[in-house]
C-alpha positions as CSV (number, residue, x, y, z in Angstrom):
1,X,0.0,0.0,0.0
2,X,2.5,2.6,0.8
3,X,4.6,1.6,-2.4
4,X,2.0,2.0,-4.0
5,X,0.9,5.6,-2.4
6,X,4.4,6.8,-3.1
7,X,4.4,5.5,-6.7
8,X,1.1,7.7,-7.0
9,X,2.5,11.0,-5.3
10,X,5.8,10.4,-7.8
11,X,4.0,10.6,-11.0
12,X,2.1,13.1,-9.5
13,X,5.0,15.8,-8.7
14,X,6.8,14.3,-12.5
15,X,3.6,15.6,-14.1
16,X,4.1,19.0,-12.0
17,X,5.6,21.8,-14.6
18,X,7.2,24.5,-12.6
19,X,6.8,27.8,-15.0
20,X,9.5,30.4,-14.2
21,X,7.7,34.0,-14.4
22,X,10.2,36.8,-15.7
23,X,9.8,40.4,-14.8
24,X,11.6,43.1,-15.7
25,X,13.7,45.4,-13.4
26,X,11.9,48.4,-12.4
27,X,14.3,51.0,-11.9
28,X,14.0,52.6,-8.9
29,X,14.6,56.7,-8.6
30,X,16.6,57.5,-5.2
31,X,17.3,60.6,-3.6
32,X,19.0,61.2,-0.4
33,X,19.1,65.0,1.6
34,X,21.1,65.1,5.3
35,X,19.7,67.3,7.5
36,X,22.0,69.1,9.8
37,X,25.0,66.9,9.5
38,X,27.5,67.2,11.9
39,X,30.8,65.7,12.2
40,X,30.6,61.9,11.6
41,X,26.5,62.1,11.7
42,X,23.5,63.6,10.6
43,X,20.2,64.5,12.3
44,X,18.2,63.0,10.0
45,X,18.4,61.3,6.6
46,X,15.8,62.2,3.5
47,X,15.3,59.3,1.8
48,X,12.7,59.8,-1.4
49,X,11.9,56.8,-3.0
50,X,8.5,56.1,-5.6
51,X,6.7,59.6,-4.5
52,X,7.2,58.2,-0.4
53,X,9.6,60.2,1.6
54,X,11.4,58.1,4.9
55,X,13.2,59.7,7.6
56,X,15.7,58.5,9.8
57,X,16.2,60.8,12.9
58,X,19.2,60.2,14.9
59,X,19.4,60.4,18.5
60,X,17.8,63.1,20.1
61,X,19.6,63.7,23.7
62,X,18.4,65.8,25.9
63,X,20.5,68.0,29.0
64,X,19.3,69.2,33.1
65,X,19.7,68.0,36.4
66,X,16.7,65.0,35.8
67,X,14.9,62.7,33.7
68,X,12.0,64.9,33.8
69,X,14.1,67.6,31.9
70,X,16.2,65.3,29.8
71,X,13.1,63.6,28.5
72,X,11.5,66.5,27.4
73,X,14.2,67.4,25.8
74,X,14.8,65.0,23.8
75,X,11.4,64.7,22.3
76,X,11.6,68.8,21.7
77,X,14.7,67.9,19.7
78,X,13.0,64.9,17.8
79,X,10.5,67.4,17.2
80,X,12.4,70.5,15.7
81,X,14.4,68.0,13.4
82,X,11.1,66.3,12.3
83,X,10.4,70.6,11.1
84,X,13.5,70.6,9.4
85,X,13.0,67.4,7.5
86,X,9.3,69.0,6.6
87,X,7.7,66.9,8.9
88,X,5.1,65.9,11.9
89,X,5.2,63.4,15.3
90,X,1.8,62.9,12.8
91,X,4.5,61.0,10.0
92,X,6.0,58.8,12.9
93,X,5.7,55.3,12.3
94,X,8.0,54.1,14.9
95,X,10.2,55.5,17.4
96,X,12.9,54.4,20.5
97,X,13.5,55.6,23.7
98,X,16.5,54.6,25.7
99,X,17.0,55.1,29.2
100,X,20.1,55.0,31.3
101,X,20.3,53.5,34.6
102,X,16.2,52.7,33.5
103,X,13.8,52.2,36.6
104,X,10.3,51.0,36.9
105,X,9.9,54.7,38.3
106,X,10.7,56.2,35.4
107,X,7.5,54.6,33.5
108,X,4.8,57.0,34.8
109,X,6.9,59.8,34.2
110,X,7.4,58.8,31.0
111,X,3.7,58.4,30.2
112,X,2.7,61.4,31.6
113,X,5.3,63.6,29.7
114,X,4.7,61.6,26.3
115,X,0.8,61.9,26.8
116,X,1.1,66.0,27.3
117,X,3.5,66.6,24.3
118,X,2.4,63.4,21.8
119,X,-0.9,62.9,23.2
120,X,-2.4,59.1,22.9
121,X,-4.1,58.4,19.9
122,X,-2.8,57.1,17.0
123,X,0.6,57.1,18.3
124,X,3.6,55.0,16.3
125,X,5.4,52.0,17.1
126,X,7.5,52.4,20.2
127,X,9.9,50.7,22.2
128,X,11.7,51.7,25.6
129,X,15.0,50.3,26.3
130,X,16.6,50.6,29.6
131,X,21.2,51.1,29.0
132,X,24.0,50.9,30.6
133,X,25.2,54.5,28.8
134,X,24.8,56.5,26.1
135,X,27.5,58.2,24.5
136,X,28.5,61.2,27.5
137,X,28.0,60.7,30.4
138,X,25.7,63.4,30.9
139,X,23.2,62.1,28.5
140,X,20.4,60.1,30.0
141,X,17.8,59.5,27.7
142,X,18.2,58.9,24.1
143,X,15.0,59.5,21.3
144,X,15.3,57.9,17.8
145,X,12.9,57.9,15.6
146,X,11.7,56.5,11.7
147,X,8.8,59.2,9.7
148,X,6.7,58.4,6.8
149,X,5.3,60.5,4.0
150,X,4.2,60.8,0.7
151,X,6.5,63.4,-1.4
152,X,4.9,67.0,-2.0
């Protein structure tokens, strides 16, 4: 019965024709802009693409004495270099947050700032990472972020 069975599924899959479907190359028109580059870096990266327009927002670090401070910060820098790249916290599709030294403490602090200055509808992809460091010492809190929007 089995050899039989197998016999069946082998002129079966012999009487398969696999059909190779070609397609052409579609080339692809790429532009890139920097937005306030600094030494080794940019803020952000412009990439136009097939009338969609992605940015990629470095680090935003934020100084003062707290994470309070430091967090706000942060998100007012992600928030002027979204203006310079012609865009809204409205284009963000996802975005990071890294914490030094992070504590459980730090959540409700967190919330409460990113619900006064983002709100909390409709709000990207997000992820919160506690660190051991970020590159000074001084910096605390770290913001990255990744914006989507059709080309004008």
């Amino acid at each position: 019965m089995i050899k039989k069975l197998a016999s069946i599924v082998l002129l079966l899959l012999m009487g398969c024709e696999t059909k190779t479907v070609e397609s052409s190359p579609q080339k692809v028109e790429l532009t890139k802009t920097y937005i306030d580059p600094g030494p080794g870096y940019s803020q952000a990266v412009v990439v136009e693409a097939n009338g969609v327009k992605t940015i990629h927002i470095s680090g935003q670090v934020g100084t003062g004495p707290n994470f309070k401070s430091q967090f706000t910060e942060a998100l007012n820098g992600l928030f002027k270099t979204l203006k310079n790249s012609r865009a809204t916290f409205d284009d963000v599709v996802k975005y990071n947050t890294y914490i030094v030294d992070y504590q459980p403490a730090y959540l409700d602090t967190f919330r409460t700032i990113r619900k006064e200055l983002l709100g909390d509808k409709d709000m990207p992809a997000s992820t919160l990472v506690g660190v051991q460091a970020l590159g000074l010492p001084e910096w605390k809190v770290e913001i990255e972020a990744i914006a989507v929007l059709k080309v004008d």
